[in-house]
N, C-alpha and C positions, 0 to 999 in steps of 0.2 A: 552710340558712342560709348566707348570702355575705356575710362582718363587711365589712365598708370599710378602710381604708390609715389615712383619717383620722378623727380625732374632729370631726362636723360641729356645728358651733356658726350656728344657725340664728335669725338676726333675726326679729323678731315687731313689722312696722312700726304705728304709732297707726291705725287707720283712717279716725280723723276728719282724721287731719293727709294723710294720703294723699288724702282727697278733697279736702281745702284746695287741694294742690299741682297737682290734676290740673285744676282750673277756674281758681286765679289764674295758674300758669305754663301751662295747657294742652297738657298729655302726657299721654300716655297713663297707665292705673296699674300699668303694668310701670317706669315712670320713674320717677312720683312716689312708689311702693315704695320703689324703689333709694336714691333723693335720701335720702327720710324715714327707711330704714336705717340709713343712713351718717352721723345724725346732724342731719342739714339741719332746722329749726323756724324760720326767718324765713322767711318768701317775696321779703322785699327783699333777703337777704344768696344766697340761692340763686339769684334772678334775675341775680345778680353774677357766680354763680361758672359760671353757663353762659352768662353771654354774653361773656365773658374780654375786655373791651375795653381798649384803650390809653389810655382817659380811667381806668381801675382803678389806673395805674403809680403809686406813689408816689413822694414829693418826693426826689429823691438825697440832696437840702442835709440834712434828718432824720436821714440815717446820721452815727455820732462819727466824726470824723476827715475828714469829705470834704471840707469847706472849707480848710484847711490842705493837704491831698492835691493838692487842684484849685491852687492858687497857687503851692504847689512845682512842679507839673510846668509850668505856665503859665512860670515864672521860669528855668527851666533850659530851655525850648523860646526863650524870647527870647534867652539868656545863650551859646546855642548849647553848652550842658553835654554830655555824651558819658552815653545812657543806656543801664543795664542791666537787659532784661527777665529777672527771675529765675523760673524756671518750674518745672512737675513735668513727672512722666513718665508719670501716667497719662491718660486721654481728658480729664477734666475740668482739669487741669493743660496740655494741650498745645492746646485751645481759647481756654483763658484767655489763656495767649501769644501767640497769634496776633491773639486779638480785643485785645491791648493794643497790639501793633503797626498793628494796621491804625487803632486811634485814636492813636497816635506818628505816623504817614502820615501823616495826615489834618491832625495838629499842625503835620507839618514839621520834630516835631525829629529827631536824630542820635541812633539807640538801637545797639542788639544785642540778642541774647537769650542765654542760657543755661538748662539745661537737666541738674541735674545726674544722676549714671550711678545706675542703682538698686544692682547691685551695690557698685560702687567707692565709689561715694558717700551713698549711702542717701536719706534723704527731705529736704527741707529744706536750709536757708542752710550751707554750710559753711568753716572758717577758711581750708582753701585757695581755697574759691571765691573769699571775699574778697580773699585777696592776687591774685589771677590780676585782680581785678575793676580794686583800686587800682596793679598794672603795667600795666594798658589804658589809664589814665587815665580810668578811670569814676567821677562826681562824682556822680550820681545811682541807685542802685539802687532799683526798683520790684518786688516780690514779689509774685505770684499764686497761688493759691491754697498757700501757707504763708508760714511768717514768723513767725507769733501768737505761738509758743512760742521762738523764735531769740533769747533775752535776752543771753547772753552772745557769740552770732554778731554780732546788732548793736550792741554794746558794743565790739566788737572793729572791724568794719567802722564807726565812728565816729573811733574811736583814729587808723584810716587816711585818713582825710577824706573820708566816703563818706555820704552823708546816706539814709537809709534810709525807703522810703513802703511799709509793710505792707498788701496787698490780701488778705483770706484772709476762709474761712468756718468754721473748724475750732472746737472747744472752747476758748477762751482760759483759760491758766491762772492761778493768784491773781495773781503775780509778770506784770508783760508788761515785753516789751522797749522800752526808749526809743528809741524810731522818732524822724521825723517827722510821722510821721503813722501811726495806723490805723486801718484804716478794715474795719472785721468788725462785723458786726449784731449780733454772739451776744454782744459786751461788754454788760457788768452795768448801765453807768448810757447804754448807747444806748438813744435813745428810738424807734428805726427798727423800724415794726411788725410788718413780716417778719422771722422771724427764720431762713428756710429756703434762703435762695438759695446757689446752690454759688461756685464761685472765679469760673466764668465769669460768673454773674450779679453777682457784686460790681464785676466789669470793666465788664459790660454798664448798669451803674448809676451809675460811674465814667466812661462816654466819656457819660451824658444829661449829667451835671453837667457835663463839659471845653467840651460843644459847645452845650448849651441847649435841646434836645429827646432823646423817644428817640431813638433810632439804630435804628431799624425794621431797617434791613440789616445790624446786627449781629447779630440777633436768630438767625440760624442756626446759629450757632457758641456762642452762648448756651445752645439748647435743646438742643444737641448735649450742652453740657458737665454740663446738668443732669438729662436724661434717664438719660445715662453714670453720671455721680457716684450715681445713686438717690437724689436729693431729692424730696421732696413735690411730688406735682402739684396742689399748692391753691396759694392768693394769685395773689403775680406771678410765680411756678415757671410757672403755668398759662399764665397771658397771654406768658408770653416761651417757654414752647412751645408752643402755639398760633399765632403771630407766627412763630417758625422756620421749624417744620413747611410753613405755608402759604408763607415763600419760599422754601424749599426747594424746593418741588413748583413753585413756579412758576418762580424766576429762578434753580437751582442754580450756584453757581460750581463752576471747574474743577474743585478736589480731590474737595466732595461730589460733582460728577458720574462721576469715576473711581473713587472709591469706590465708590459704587455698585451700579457698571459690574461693575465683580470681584465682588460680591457678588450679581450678577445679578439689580435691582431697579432698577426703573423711578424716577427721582425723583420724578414726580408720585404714586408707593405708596408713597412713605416716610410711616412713621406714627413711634408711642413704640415700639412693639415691634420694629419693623426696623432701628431703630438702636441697641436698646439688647443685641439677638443679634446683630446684624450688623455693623455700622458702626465699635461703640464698641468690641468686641472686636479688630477692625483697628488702631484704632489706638492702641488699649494692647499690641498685640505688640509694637511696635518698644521701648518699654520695660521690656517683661518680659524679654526675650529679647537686646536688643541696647542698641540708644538711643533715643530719644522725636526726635530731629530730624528723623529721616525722614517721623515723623508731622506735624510743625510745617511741614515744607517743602511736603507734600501741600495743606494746607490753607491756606496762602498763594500757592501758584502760581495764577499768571495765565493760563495756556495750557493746553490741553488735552495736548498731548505732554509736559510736564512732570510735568502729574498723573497722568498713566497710570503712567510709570515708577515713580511714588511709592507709586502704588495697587500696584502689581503686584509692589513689595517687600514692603508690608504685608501684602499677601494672602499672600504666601509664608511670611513671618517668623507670621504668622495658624496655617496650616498646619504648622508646625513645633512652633507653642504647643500647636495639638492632640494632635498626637500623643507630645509629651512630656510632656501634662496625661495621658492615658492611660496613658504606660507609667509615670508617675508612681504615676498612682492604683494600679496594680495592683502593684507595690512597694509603696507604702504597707499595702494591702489583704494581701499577704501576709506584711507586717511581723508586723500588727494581729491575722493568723490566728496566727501562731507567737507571740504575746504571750497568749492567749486561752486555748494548749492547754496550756503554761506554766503559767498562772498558775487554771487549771481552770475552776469555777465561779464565781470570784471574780473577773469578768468586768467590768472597769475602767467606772465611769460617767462617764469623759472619756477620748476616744483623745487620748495625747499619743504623735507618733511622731517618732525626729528620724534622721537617716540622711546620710552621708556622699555628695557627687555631687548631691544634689538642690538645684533652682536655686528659689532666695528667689525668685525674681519671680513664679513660680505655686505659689505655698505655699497663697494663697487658695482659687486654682481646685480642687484636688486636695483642701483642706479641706472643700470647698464640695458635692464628688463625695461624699463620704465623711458628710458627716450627714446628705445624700440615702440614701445606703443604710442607717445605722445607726440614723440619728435620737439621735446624742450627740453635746455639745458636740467637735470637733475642732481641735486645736494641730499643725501639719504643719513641723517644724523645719529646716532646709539646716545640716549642719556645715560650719563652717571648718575645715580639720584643721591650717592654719598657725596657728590664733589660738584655736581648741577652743573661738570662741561658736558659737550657735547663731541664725540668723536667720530666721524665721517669721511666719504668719499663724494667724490662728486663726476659727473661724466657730462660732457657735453655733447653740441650739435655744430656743422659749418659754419662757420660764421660769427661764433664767438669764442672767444677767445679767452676762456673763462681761467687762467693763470693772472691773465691782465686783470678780469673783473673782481678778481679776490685782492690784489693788487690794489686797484681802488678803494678798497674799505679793510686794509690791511689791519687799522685800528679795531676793529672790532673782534678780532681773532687772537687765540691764545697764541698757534699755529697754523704755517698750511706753507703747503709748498707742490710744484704737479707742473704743469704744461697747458695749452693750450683747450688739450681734448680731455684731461684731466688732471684730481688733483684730491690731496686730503688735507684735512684740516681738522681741529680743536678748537671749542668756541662755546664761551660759555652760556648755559640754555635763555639769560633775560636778553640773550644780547639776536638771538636767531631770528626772530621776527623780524627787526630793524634791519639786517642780512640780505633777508626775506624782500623786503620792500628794496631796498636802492639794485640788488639784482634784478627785478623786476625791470626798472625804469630803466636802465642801462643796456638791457634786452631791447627794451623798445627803442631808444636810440640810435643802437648800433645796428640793428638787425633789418633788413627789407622785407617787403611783404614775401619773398617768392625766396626768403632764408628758412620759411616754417616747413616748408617738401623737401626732404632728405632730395642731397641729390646723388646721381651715380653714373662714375666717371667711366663711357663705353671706348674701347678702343676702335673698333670702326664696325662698321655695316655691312653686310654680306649678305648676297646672294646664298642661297641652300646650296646651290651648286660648288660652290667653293669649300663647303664645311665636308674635304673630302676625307679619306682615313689616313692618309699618307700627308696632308696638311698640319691635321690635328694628330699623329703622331710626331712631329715635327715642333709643334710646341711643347714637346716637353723636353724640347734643349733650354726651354728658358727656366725650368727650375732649379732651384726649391722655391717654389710661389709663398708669399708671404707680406709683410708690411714692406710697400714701396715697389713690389713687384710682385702683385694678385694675380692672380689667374687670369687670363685676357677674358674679357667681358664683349660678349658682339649683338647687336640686333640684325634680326633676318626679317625683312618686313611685307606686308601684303601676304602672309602662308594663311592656308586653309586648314581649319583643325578637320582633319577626317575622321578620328578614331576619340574618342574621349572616356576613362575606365577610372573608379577608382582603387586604390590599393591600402594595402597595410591592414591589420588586424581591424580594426577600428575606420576604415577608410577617411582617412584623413590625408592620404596624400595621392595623387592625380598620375597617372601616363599620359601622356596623348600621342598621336600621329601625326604628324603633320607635312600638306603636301606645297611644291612650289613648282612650275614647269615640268611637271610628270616625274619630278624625284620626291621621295620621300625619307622622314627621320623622328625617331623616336625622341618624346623632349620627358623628362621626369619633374615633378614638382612636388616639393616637398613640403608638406603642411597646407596646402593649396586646395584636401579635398573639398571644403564646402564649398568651392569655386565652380564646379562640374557644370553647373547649370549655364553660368557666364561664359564659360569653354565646350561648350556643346558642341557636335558633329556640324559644319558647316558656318560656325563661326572665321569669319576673317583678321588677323591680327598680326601684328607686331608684338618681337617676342624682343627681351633682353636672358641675353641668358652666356652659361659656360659651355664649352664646348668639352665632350670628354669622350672616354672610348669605350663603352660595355662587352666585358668580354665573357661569354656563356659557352661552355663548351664547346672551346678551341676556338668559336667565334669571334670573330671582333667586328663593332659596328659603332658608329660617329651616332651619340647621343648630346642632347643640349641640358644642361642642370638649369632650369627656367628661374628665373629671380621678377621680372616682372612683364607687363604684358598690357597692351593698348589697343585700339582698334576707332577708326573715323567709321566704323558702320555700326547703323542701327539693324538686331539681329530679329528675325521673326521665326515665331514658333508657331507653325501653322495647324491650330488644331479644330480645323472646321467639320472635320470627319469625325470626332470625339463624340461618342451617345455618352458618356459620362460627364458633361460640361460641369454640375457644380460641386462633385466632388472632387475633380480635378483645380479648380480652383480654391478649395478648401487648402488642398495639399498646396498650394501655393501658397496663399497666406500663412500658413501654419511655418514653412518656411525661410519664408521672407515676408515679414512684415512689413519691415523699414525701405521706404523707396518703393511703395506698391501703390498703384494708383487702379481704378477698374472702372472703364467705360462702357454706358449701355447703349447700343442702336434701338432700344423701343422703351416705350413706358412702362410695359408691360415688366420686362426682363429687368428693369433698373428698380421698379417695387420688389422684386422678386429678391433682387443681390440686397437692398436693404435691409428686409427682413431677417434674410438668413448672416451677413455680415456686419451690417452696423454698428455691433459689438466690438469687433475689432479693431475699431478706430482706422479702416482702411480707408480714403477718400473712395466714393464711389459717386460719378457723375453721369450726364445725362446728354447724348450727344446735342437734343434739339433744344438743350437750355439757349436761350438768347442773350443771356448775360455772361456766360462764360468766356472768359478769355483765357489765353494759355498758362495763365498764375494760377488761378482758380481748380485748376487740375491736381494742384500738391498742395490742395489742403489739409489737414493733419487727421480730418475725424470729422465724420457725417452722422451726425445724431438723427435726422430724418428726411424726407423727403422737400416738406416744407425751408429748413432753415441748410438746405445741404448747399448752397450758392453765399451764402452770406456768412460774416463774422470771424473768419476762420485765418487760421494762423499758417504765413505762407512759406513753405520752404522755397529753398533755392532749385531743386530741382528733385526728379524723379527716376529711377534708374529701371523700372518694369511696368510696362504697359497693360495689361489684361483689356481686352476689346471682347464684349461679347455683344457679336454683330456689329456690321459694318455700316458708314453713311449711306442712305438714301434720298435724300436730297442735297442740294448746293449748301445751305447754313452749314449741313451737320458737316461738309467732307470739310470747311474752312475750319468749322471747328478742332476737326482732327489735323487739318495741318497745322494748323497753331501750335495744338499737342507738341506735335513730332518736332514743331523746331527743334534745332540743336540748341538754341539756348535754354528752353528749359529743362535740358538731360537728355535722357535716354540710353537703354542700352538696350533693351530688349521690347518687344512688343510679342505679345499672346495673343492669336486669334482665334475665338470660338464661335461657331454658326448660330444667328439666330434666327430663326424658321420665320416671324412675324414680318422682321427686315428684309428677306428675302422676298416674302411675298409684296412687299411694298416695292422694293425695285423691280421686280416681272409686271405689276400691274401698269407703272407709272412711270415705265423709261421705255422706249423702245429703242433697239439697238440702232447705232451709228450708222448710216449710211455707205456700203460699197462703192468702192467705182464703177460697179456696175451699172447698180441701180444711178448712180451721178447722168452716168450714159446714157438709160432710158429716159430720163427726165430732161435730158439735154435735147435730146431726138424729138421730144415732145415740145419743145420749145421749138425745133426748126420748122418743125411739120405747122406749129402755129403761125409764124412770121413775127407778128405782133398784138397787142391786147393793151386792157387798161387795167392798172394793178388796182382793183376792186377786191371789196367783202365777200361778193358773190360770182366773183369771175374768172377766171381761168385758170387761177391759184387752186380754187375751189372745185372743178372740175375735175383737178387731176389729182386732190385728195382724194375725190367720190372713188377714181377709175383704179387707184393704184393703194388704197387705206390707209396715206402716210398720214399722220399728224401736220396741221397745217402750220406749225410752226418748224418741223423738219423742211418743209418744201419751201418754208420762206428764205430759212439758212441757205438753203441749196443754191436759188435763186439768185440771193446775194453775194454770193461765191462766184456764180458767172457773170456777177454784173463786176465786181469786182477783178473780172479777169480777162473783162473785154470782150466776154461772151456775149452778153444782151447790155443792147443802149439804154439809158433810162433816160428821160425828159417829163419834169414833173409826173402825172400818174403816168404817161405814157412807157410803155416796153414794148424795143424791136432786135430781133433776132438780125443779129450780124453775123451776117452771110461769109464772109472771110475773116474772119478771128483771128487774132495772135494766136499763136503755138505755145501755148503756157501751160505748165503741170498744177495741178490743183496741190498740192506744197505751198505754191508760191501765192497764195489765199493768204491772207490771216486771218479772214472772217472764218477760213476752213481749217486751220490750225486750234483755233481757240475754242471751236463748235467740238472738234473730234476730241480736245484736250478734255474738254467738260461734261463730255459724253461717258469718256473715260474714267472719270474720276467718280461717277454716277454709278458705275459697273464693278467696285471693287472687289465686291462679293462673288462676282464668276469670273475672278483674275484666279490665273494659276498663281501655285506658290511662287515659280519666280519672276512672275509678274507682277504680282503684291509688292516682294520682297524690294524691288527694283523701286517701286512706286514711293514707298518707306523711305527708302535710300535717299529718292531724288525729294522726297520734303526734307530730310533730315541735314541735308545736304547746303538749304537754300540759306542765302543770307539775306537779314532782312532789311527792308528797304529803306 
């Protein structure tokens, strides 16, 4: 058995609504599945949402604020007023600014921009911005994505004579500041139907309303900022990435071309995923790491040498976020381990870490690294050591709801503000511990045992046969894939891996083949190579995975991007023909340590494995121990042969078998079935020949009985009539005449007595002369004889007779 990473939670689409879908919109029903998954039951509102047209845009005038918005800026572009664009630092922040200027251009008026420092400055309007604003002589300030929450910044910037036009898409809070105008969807009494567009999208809805149509050519710096920001790719998220994308690929200006260019992507292959790992990561460096202007100047240059320069600082400052996301995360990760041995088994259910040197600006990233490996909520703190706060990000997991839990202990915090799945906060460093602890307990409260396995939401199940190319061509009407609308997610279950290879420089990441009713399909896995051994040639499995389309010279062919992968069988590696037996096991331990158990068929072979492994803390057991039960098997460490059954610390389970030699007698095969239950693991079992075992099953088993031989011995009873079931009598003649063992002829015996063949009356036995017509089947003295005969003979089982036998204990549940 091969558990999966995640908890798969698998749709079960309408079937009538899937056939609805597949005749009114006409797709295939790997489509009309997906669609009908994900919620879809109109065919008018679905036919909307895939054909993402420009007649979909809604009215700008609908959003609170725009009217007023639009006349201010109209009045200060005649008035010739001095404006200021106030921006952020991250992608969706430095879009915004750019696409506001290029509609200030377009106006004619006299702006600047601003932009302030993440560290220095932090998020949002601040009182020196202000003053720096009103020594410019700036009479108009315009905000992009923030502002919402700046009540006493624009209060202040009012005082100065500075009229203030709020653009934002954030959570507005009870209290808002008295702007001039604001103009955010997510207000209580806007009647604007959307309510998901990011900063740039507020901009991009703000130059339809300045100018009187959309602004199609802004549309690029739009879907940049919304693909970035992780907004929903439903509504008009979809239609204004959709609109990007396609001018992107077609007319890119200079900076996305030099973007790019350094990211080594074609602009006609820009999609949602290549800018949202590629693109958008660039140019949120320059504000992680240094300033966000660098990224603003990229994306307004006019010429191709300008934008290169810009690109090729990005890419650099890019490069440097890397590798101080890295050495971050692995300070963090050894913070995390020396808080763990500390504090024992009472193993924190929120990491809160905070550490002097670490830079606020990738608090996220490193948070981000860190509930990918733990799968708990994460708080990643940067001290101050001149001011002893603490400035951080924090990322969580399903299930909590960690804006709430910040929320709860709101008194301990300087700031913080975020969402559900995330959030940043300020807090000063005596106060993080006490944090620390009520996170904790709040975790445990809220959270279920079966909240700590990530889960992942499949769209439905399919056969191989359906993942055809003209299906999966067909799904890419539903892009630009992104937050709210992923890539469809499918499992294909029962395939057989045929082919298993690894790839990349370094082999770290896996091909396979895999077959299903004589069709077959390439699946890819990425970071997956140590896996090879778990996905071997002939493993059986359930895959989750993407469906996509590999295309190689002129080719095109239906491949799967594998994300996770399961299997109800135990897999056997049948290495009884192996004349290398213990360097071959060497190379196993060496690795895979963890999860290795290695069982001996003789005394002989199991002194032998202690000698040479002991060392290695592998359990190594003894199939004809009489004390062993199926715990006893995942012990952690066998110091010797004497103390190797006692004392020892029990795991929950074992994931690879090593058998070298198989049972010869009835104890040892219970023993191994004990083993293989499925409760105590299993995924793999290794068989290697031991010569000693062997010769103890040749001497000491004789093969099962045919029905042939049933026949002679039946014939031998007629030709007798009758006898008396004696030590020295008739039994015992037809051992002499025939060499069985007299305990096979007793089986035999008791099978026809059993089936109406011969009478029995105390000693007495007589042969009946008319007998029922009954199959020897219909025995169970001869079911349970042949069963145990069988289970005596493992050793001269083929491999898929072994494999089978594996299966059917791994199989069994217990009584």
């Amino acid at each position: 058995m091969i558990k999966s990473k995640y908890r798969w939670d698998i749709s079960e689409p309408n079937h009538d609504l899937v056939t609805s879908f597949m005749q009114g919109l006409k797709v295939d029903r790997l489509v009309a599945s997906v669609l009908v998954a994900r919620g879809w039951s109109s065919l008018d509102q679905t036919a909307h949402f895939l054909q993402a047209d420009i007649e979909h845009l809604l009215d700008p005038f609908d959003m609170k604020g725009m009217a007023v918005a639009v006349e201010r800026i109209k009045e200060a572009v005649r008035n010739g007023e001095q404006i200021r664009v106030y921006g952020d630092y991250d992608a969706d922040g430095v879009t915004s600014t750019v696409l506001m200027t290029r509609l200030l251009s377009e106006l004619g008026a006299t702006y600047d921009t601003y932009i302030p420092h993440r560290s220095r400055e932090g998020y949002g309007l601040n009182i020196n911005a202000i003053d720096l604003a009103a020594e410019a002589g700036i009479r108009l300030l315009i905000t992009v994505d923030n502002g919402i929450s700046a009540v006493e910044q624009i209060a202040y910037a009012t005082q100065r004579g500075i009229d203030v036009i709020v653009t934002d898409h954030h959570e507005p809070p009870e209290v808002l500041p008295e702007a001039i105008a604001l103009v955010n969807p997510k207000q209580k009494d806007c009647t604007y139907a959307f309510k998901g567009l990011c900063g740039a999208g507020v901009v991009f809805k703000l130059a339809h309303a300045m100018l009187g149509r959309p602004m199609l050519e802004y549309a690029d710096l739009a879907a940049i900022g919304t693909i970035a920001d992780l907004m929903p790719l439903t509504g008009e998220n979809r239609i204004i990435a959709r609109l990007g994308l396609d001018l992107m690929r077609r007319q890119p200006n200079a900076g996305i071309r030099a973007l790019s260019k350094v990211c080594g992507i074609k602009p006609e292959e820009l999609n949602s995923g290549r800018i949202g790992f590629s693109l958008a990561p660039r140019l949120n460096a320059g504000g992680r790491l240094e300033h966000a202007d660098t990224a603003v100047k990229l994306l307004a240059a006019t010429g191709d040498e300008e934008a290169d320069l810009y690109a090729a600082e990005l890419d650099k400052l890019n490069s440097e976020r890397q590798l101080l996301v890295e050495q971050t995360v692995i300070e963090a990760d050894e913070l995390w381990q020396s808080i763990c041995q500390l504090e024992g088994s009472t193993k924190r259910n929120v990491i809160v870490l905070a550490k002097e040197g670490w830079n606020a600006g990738i608090a996220g990233l490193v948070a981000s690294k860190l509930v990918e490996r733990y799968y708990r909520p994460v708080l990643i703190l940067a001290v101050d050591e001149s001011t002893g706060l603490c400035k951080g990000s924090a990322r969580s997991i399903d299930g909590f709801d960690l804006y709430a839990a910040l929320s709860e202990n709101a008194e301990l915090m300087v700031h913080f503000g975020g969402h559900q799945a995330a959030a940043g906060l300020t807090i000063s460093r005596e106060k993080v511990d006490v944090l620390a602890d009520r996170l904790h307990i709040l975790a445990e409260q809220w959270l279920s045992p079966e909240d700590w396995k990530p889960k992942r939401r499949i769209d439905l199940s399919i056969p191989l046969s359906e993942a055809s190319l003209k299906a999966v061509e067909q799904l890419e009407r539903l892009e630009p894939f992104g937050n709210a609308n992923p890539r469809p997610r499918i499992v294909i279950q029962d395939v057989f891996v045929r082919e298993s290879r690894t790839m990349g420089k370094d082999g770290s990441h896996l091909r396979l083949t895999i077959e299903q009713a004589n069709q077959s399909m390439e699946v890819v896995a990425f970071g997956m190579g140590e896996q090879r051994d778990r996905l071997a040639p002939g493993t059986m499995i359930d895959l989750l995975g993407e469906l996509s389309i590999n295309e190689w010279n002129g080719n095109r062919k239906v491949q799967v991007m594998l994300h996770d992968y399961r299997s109800q069988h135990i897999q056997l590696q049948d290495r009884r023909k192996d004349n290398k037996m213990w360097s071959t096991v060497e190379e196993h331990i060496n690795n895979q340590s963890s999860g290795l158990v290695i069982g001996c068929g003789s005394k002989a072979i199991f002194q032998e494995a202690i000698s040479q492994f002991s060392h290695t803390g592998v359990p190594i057991r003894l199939l004809s121990e009489s004390s062993l039960d199926a715990r006893l098997v995942m012990e952690t460490a066998v110091a010797s042969e004497e103390n190797s059954a006692e004392g020892a610390n029990l795991l929950e389970e074992w994931r690879h078998l090593i058998l070298l030699g198989l049972p010869c007698t009835q104890q040892e095969v219970s023993t191994l079935e004990q083993w293989l239950s499925p409760q105590v693991g299993g995924e793999c079992v290794t068989v290697f020949s031991d010569l000693a075992t062997n010769q103890q099953v040749t001497e000491g088993n004789a093969a099962f009985p045919d029905r042939k031989q049933f026949g002679e011995i039946y014939a031998m009873c007629r030709a007798r009539g009758s006898w008396l079931d004696s030590p020295n009598g008739f039994v015992q003649e037809i051992a002499l005449k025939t060499g069985k063992p007299l305990s096979t002829l007793r089986m035999m015996l008791d099978v026809f007595t059993e089936l109406g063949f011969i009478a029995a009356e105390g000693a007495s036995r007589k042969f009946v002369k008319e007998p029922p017509r009954r199959d020897l089947e219909q025995s169970e003295r001869y079911r349970k004889a042949r069963e145990q005969s069988n289970r005596l003979r493992l050793s001269e089982m083929t491999t898929e007779e072994l494999q089978q036998w594996l299966i059917s204990c791994h199989s069994k549940v217990p009584s």
